[in-house]
PQR file of N, CA, C, O and H, with PARSE charges and radii, in Angstrom:
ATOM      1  N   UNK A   1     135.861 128.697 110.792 -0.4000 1.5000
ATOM      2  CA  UNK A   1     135.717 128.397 109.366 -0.0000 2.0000
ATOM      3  C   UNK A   1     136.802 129.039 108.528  0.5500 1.7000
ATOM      4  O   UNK A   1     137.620 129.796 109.049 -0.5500 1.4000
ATOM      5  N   UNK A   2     136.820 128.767 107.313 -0.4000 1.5000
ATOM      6  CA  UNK A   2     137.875 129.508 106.307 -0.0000 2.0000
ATOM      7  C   UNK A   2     137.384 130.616 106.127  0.5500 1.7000
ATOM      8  O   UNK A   2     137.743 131.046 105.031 -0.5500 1.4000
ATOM      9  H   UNK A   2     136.156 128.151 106.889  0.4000 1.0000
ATOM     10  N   UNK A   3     136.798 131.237 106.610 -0.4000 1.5000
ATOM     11  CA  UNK A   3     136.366 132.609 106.291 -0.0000 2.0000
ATOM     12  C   UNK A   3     136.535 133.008 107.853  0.5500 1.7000
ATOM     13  O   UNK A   3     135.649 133.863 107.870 -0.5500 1.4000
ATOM     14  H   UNK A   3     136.507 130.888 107.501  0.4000 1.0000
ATOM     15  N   UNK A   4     137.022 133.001 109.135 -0.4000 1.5000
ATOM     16  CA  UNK A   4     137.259 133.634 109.951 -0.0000 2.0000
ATOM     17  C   UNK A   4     138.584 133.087 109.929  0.5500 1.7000
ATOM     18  O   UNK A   4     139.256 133.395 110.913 -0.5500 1.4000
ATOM     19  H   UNK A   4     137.741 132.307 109.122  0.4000 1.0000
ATOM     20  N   UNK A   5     139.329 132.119 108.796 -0.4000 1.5000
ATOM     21  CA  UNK A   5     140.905 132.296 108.956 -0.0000 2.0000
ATOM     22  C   UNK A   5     141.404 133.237 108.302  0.5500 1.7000
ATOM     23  O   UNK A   5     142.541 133.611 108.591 -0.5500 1.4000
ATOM     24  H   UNK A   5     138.783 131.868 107.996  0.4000 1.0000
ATOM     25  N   UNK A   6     140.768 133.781 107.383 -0.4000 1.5000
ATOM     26  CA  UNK A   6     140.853 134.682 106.171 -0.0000 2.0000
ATOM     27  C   UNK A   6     140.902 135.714 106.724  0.5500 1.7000
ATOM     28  O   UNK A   6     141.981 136.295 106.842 -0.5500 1.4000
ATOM     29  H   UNK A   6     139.844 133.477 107.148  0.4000 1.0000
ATOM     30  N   UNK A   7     139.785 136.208 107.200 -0.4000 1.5000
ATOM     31  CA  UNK A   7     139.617 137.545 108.108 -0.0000 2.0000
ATOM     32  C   UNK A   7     141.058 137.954 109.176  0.5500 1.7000
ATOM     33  O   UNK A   7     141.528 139.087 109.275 -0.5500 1.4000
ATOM     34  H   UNK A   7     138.909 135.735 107.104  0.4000 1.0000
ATOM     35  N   UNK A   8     141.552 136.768 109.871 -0.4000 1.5000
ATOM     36  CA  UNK A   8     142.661 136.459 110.785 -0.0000 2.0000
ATOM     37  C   UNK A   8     143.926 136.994 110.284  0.5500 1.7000
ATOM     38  O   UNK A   8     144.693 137.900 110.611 -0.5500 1.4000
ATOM     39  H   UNK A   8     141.171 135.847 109.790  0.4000 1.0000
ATOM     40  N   UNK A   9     143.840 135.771 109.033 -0.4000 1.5000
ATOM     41  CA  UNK A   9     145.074 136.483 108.202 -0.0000 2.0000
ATOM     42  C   UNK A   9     144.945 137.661 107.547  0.5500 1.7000
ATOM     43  O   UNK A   9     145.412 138.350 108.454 -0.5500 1.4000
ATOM     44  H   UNK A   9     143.217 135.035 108.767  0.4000 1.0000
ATOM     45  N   UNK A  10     144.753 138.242 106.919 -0.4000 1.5000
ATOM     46  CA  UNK A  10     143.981 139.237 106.596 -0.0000 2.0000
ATOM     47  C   UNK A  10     144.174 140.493 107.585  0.5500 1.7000
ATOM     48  O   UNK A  10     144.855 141.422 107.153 -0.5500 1.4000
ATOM     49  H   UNK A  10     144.373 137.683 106.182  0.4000 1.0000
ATOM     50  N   UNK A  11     143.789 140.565 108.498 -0.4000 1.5000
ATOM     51  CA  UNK A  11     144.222 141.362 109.688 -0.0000 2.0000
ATOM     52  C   UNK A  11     145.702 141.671 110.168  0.5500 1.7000
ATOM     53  O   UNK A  11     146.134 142.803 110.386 -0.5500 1.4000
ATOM     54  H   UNK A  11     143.236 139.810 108.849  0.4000 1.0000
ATOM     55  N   UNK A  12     146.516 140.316 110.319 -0.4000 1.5000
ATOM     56  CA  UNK A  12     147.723 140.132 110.599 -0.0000 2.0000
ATOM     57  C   UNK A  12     148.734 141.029 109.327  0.5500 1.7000
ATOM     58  O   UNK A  12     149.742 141.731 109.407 -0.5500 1.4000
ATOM     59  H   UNK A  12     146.166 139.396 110.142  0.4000 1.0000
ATOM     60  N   UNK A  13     147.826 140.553 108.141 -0.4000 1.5000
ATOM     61  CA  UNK A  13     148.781 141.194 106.951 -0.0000 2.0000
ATOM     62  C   UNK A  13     148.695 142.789 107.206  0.5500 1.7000
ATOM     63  O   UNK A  13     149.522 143.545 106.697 -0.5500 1.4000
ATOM     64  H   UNK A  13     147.007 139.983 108.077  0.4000 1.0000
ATOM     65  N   UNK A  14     147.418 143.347 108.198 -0.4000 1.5000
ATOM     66  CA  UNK A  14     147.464 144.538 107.735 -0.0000 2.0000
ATOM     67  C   UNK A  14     148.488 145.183 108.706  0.5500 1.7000
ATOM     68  O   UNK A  14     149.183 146.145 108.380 -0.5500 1.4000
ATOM     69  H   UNK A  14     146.746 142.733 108.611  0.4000 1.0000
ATOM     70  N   UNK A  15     148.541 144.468 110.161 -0.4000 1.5000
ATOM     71  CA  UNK A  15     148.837 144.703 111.360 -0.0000 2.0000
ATOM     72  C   UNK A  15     150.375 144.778 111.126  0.5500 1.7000
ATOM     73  O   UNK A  15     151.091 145.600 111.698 -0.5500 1.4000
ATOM     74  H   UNK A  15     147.976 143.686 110.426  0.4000 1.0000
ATOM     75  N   UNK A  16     150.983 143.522 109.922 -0.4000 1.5000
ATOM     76  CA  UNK A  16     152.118 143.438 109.474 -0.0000 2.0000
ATOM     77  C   UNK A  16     152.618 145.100 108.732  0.5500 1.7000
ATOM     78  O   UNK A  16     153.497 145.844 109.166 -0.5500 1.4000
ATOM     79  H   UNK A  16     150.402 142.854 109.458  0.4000 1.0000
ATOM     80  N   UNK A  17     151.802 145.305 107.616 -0.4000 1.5000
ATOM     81  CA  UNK A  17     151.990 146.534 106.913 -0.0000 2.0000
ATOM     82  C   UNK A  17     152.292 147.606 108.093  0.5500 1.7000
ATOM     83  O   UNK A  17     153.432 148.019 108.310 -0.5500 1.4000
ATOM     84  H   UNK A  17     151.087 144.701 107.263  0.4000 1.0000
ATOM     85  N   UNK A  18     150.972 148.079 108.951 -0.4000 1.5000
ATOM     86  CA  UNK A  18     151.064 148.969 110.020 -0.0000 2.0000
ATOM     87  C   UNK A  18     152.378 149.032 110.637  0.5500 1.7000
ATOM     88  O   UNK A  18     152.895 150.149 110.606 -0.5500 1.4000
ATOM     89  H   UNK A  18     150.047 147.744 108.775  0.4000 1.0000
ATOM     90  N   UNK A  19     153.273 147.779 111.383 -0.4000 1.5000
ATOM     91  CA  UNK A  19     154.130 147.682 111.953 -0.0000 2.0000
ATOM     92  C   UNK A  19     155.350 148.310 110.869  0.5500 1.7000
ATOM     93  O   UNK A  19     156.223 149.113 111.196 -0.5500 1.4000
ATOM     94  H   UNK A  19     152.853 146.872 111.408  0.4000 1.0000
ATOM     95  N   UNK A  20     155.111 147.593 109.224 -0.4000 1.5000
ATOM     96  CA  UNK A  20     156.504 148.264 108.744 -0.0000 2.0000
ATOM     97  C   UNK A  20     156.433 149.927 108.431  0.5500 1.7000
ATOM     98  O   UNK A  20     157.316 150.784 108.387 -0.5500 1.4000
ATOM     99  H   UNK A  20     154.401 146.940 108.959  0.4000 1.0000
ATOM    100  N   UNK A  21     155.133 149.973 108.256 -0.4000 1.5000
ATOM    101  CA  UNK A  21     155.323 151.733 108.251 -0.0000 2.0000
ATOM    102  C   UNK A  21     155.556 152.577 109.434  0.5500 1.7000
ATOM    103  O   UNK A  21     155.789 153.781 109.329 -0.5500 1.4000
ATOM    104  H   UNK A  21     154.416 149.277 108.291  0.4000 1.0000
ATOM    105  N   UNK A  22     155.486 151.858 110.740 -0.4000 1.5000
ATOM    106  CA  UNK A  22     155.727 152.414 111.908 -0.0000 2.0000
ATOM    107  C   UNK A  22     157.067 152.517 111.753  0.5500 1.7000
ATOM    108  O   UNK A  22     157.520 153.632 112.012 -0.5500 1.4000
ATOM    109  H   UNK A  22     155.296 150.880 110.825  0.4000 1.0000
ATOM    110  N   UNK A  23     157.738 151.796 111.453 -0.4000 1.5000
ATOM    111  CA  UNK A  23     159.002 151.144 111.391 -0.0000 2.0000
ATOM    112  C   UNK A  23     159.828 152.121 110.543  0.5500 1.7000
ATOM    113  O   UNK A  23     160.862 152.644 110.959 -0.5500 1.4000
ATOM    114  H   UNK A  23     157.370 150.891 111.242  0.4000 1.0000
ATOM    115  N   UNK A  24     159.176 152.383 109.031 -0.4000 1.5000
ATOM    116  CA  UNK A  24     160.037 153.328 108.253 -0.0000 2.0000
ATOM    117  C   UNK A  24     159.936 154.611 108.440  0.5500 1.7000
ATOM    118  O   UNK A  24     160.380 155.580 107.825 -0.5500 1.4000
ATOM    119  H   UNK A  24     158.336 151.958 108.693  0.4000 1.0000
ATOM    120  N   UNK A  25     159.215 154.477 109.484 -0.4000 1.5000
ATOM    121  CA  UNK A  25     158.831 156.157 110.004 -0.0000 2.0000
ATOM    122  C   UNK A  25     159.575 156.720 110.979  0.5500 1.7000
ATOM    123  O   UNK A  25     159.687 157.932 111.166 -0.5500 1.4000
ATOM    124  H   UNK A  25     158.854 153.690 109.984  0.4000 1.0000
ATOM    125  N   UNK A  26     160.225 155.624 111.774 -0.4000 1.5000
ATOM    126  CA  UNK A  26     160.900 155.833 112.664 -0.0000 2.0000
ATOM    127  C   UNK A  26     162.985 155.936 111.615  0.5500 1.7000
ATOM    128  O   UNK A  26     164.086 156.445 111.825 -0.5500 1.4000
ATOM    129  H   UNK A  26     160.134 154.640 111.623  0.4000 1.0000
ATOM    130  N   UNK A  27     162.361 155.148 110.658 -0.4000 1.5000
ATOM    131  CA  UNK A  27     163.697 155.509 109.767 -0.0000 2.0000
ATOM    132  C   UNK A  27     164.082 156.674 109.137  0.5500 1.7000
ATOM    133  O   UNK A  27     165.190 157.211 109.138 -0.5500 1.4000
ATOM    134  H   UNK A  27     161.466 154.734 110.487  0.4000 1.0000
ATOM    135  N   UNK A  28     162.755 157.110 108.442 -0.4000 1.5000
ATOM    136  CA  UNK A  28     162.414 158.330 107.529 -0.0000 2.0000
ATOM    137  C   UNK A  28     162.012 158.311 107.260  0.5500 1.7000
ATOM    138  O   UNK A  28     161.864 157.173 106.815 -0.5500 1.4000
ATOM    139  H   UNK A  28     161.855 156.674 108.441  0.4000 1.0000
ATOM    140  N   UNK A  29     160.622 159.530 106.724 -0.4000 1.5000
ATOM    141  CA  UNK A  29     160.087 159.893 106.434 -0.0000 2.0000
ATOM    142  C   UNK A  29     159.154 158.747 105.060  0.5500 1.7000
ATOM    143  O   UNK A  29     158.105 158.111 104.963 -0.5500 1.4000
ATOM    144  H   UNK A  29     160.742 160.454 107.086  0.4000 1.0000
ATOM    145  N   UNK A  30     160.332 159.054 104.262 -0.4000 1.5000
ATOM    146  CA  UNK A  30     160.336 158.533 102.820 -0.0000 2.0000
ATOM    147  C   UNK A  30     159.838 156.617 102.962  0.5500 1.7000
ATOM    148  O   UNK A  30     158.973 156.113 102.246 -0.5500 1.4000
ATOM    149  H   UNK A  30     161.185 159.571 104.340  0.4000 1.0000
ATOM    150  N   UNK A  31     160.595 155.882 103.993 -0.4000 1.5000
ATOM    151  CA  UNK A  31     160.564 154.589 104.042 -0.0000 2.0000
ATOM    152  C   UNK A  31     158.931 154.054 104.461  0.5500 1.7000
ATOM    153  O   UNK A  31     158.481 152.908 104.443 -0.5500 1.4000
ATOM    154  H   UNK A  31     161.298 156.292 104.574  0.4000 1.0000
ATOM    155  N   UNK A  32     158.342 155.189 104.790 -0.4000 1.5000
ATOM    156  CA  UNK A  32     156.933 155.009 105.248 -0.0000 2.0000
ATOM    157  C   UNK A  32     155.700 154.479 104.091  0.5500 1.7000
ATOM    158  O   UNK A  32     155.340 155.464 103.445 -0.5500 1.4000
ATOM    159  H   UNK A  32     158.707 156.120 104.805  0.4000 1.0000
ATOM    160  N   UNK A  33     154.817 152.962 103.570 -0.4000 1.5000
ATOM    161  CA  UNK A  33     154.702 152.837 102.342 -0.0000 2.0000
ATOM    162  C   UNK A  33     153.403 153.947 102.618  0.5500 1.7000
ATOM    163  O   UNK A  33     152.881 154.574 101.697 -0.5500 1.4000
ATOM    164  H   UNK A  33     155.109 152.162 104.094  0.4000 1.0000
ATOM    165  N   UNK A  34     152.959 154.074 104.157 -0.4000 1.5000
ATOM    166  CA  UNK A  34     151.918 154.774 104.100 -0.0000 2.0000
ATOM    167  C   UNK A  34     151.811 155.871 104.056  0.5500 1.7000
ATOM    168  O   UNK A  34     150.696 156.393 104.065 -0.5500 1.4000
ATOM    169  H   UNK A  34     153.383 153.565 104.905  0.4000 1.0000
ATOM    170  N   UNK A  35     153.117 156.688 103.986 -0.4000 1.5000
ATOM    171  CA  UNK A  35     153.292 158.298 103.494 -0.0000 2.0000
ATOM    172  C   UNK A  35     153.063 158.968 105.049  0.5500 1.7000
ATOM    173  O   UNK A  35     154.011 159.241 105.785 -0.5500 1.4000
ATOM    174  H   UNK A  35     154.023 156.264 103.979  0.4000 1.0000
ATOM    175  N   UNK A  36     151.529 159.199 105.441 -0.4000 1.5000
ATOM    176  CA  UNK A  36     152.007 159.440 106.874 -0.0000 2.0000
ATOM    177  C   UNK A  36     150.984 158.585 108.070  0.5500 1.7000
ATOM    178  O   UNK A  36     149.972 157.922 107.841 -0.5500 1.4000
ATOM    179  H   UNK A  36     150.759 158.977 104.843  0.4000 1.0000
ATOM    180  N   UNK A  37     151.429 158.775 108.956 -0.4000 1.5000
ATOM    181  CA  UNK A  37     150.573 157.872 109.787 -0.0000 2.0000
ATOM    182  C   UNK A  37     150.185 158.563 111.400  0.5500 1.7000
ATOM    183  O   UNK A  37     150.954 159.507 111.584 -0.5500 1.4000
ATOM    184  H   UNK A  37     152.250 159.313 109.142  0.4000 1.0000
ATOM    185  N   UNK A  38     149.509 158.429 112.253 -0.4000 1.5000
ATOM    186  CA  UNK A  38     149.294 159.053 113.608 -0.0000 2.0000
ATOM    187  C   UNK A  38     150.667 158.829 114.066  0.5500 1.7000
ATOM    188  O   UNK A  38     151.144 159.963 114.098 -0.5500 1.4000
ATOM    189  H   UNK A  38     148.884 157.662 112.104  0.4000 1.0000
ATOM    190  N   UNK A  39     151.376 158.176 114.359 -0.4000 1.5000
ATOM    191  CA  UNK A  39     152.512 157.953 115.087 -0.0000 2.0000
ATOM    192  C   UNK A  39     153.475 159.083 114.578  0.5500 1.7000
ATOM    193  O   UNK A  39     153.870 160.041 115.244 -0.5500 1.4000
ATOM    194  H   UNK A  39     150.988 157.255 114.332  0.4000 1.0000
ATOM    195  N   UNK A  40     153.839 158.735 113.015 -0.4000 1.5000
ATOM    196  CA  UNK A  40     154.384 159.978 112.366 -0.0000 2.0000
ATOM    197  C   UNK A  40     154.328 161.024 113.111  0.5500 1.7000
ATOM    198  O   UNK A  40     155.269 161.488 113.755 -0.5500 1.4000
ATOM    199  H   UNK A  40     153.518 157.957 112.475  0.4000 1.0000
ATOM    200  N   UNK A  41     153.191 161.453 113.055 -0.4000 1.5000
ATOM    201  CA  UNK A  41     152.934 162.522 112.968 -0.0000 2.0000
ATOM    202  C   UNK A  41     153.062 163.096 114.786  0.5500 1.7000
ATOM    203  O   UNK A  41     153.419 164.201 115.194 -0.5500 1.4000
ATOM    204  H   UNK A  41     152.427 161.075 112.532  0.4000 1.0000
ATOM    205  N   UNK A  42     152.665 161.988 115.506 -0.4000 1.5000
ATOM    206  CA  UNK A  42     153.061 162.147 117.016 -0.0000 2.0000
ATOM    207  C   UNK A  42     154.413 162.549 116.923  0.5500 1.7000
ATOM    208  O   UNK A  42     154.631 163.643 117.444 -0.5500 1.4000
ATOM    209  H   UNK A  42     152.376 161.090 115.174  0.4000 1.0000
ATOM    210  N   UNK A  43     155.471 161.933 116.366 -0.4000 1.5000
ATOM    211  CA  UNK A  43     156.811 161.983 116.961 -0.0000 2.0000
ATOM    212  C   UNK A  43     157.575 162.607 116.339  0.5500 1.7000
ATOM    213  O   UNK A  43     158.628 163.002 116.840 -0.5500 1.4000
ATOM    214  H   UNK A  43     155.294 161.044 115.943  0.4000 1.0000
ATOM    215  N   UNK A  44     157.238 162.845 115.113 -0.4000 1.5000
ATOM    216  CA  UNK A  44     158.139 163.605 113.345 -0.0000 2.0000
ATOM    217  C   UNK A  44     157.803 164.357 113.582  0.5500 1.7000
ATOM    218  O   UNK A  44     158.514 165.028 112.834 -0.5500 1.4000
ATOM    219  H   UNK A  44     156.383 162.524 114.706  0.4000 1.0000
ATOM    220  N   UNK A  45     156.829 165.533 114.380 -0.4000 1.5000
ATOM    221  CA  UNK A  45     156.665 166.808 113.672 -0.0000 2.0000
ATOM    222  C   UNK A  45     157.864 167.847 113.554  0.5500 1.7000
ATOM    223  O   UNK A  45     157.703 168.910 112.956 -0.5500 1.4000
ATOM    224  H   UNK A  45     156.251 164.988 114.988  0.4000 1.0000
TER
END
């Protein structure tokens, strides 16, 4: 239904976000929109 495409997308957008903050984390610090994250914090300390 449109409400388990929603949920789908919805997910993907977050999975999207997750991936770019993995991403600016691995850039710097600063590029992260989520400030800090488990991974961060695995590999930055």
């Amino acid at each position: 239904g449109r409400l388990g495409q929603s949920l789908f997308r919805a997910g993907l957008d977050l999975l999207t976000l997750w991936a770019l903050a993995l991403w600016g984390a691995g850039g710097g610090r600063r590029g992260s929109p989520l400030g800090l994250c488990p991974m961060e914090v695995l590999t930055c300390t």
